[in-house]
Phi, psi and omega in degrees: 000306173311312172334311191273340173259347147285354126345290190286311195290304193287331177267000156248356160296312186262346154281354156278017202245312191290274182008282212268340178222328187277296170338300180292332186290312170317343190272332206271342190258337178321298222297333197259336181259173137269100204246013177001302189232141174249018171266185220243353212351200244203111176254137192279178080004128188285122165117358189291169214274330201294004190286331183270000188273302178303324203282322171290341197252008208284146152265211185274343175274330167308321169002292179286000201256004190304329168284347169296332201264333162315310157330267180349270178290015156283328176284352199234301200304337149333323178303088192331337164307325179002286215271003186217058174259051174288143167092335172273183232228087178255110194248102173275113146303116136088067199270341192049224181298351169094006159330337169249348156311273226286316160333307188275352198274286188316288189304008174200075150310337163297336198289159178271324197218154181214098194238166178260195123212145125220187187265352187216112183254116172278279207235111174292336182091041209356089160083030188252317166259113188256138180290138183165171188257181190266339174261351137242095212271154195243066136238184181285151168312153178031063131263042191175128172262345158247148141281143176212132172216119183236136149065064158219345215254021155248005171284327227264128191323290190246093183290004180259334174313311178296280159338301173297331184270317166319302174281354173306293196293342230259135182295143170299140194055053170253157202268170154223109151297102196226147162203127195220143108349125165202133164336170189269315183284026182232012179311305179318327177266000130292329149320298190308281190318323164282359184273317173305331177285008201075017186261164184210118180300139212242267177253150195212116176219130182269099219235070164275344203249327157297313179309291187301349148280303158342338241223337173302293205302310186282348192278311187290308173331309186288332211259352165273352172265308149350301189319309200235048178266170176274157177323313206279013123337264203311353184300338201216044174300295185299337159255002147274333146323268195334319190282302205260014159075036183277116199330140204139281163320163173268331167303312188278019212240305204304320174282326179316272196288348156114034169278316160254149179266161134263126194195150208235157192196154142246132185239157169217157191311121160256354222299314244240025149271151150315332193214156151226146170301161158315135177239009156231110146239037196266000000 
């Protein structure tokens, strides 16, 4: 019983910590960091099909942001579409600094549209990224044939809301692209929950052990933008390591040991189908 409730006390210390400091602080520090992408990223596999899409579009300045952006298209890729998106429709849920708009914008020019939501608008991008929540996102019903949402949908109060909402905006057998953290017992009840929402899971891939590798490269990158924060930053050096899971840590200690997955998933719009497939089989 004490176990859980020291548990409990420390994930509700760092959800008032992102909430309440971190967030804001990210805004007041863009200007001074490059803080472009906020994911966790992503080291590939040798051979994988997203190394040539990245590899072709990056330049020498892209360099530090390369495991962030591996996230992005490991997560796009997954869309049974990857290779034909002339023409779609793309909506990123919980875009942050807008570092993967401006991504998709370049690497996938084929797309018709590249739009935002976040809860906080740092750069709109003129005008592509609009302030809203994930759980009522503020477009029309079918506007949109992918959702791309990576590492925010564990912030989000109601997450079956977020799901509901997702198949709302998405055209039928329109995509949700996700990539997230979760306890390990609690994947299967985020599944369980977009299967409830009409979405009907295509694919589930568990990329924890690429993620802790991304996670050598970006870490180290944050904790040398530490070196050279102002004090009242660095005051709280130990719980921004933690937030950003840097080897050590008890969050990156978590994935280390598989108490949380990272796992990456696409599902398609079913509501206005009869049937769906099962959407845990784990």
């Amino acid at each position: 019983m004490l176990h859980k409730l020291i548990e409990f006390a420390v994930r509700f210390y760092y959800f008032l910590f992102d909430r309440v400091f971190l967030y804001p602080l990210l805004r007041y520090l863009r200007n001074r960091f490059d803080l472009s992408f906020l994911n966790l990223g992503y080291k590939p596999k040798l051979g994988e099909q997203i190394l040539t899409i990245v590899t072709s579009e990056l330049h020498d300045e892209d360099d530090a942001h390369k495991p962030h952006i591996y996230l992005y298209e490991k997560t796009l890729s997954l869309c049974p579409e990857y290779m034909s998106l002339r023409g779609k429709r793309l909506l990123e849920i919980g875009c942050g600094h807008g570092g993967g708009i401006l991504w998709l914008l370049r690497s996938h020019p084929e797309l018709e549209e590249v739009a935002g939501v976040d809860c906080v608008v740092v750069n709109d991008i003129d005008g592509r990224i609009i302030e809203g929540s994930a759980e009522k996102i503020p477009y029309k019903d079918e506007s949109f044939d992918i959702v791309l949402n990576i590492e925010s949908s564990h912030l989000y109060a109601d997450e079956a809301a977020f799901f509901r909402e997702c198949a709302r905006v998405l055209s039928p057998n329109g995509y949700v692209c996700w990539a997230d953290l979760r306890y390990h017992d609690k994947i299967c009840e985020t599944l369980e929950k977009a299967h409830q929402c009409g979405l009907s899971l295509i694919t589930f891939v568990d990329i924890t052990r690429q993620v802790l590798s991304g996670i050598q490269q970006t870490a180290a990158r944050y904790d040398e933008m530490l070196k050279n924060a102002p004090w009242i930053v660095q005051l709280f050096r130990d719980s921004l390591r933690s937030t950003y899971c840097a080897p050590g840590t008890e969050p990156y200690m978590r994935l280390e040991r598989r108490e949380k997955i990272y796992g990456c998933a696409c599902w398609r719009n079913s509501r206005y189908s009869s049937s769906m497939p099962l959407s845990c089989t784990q």
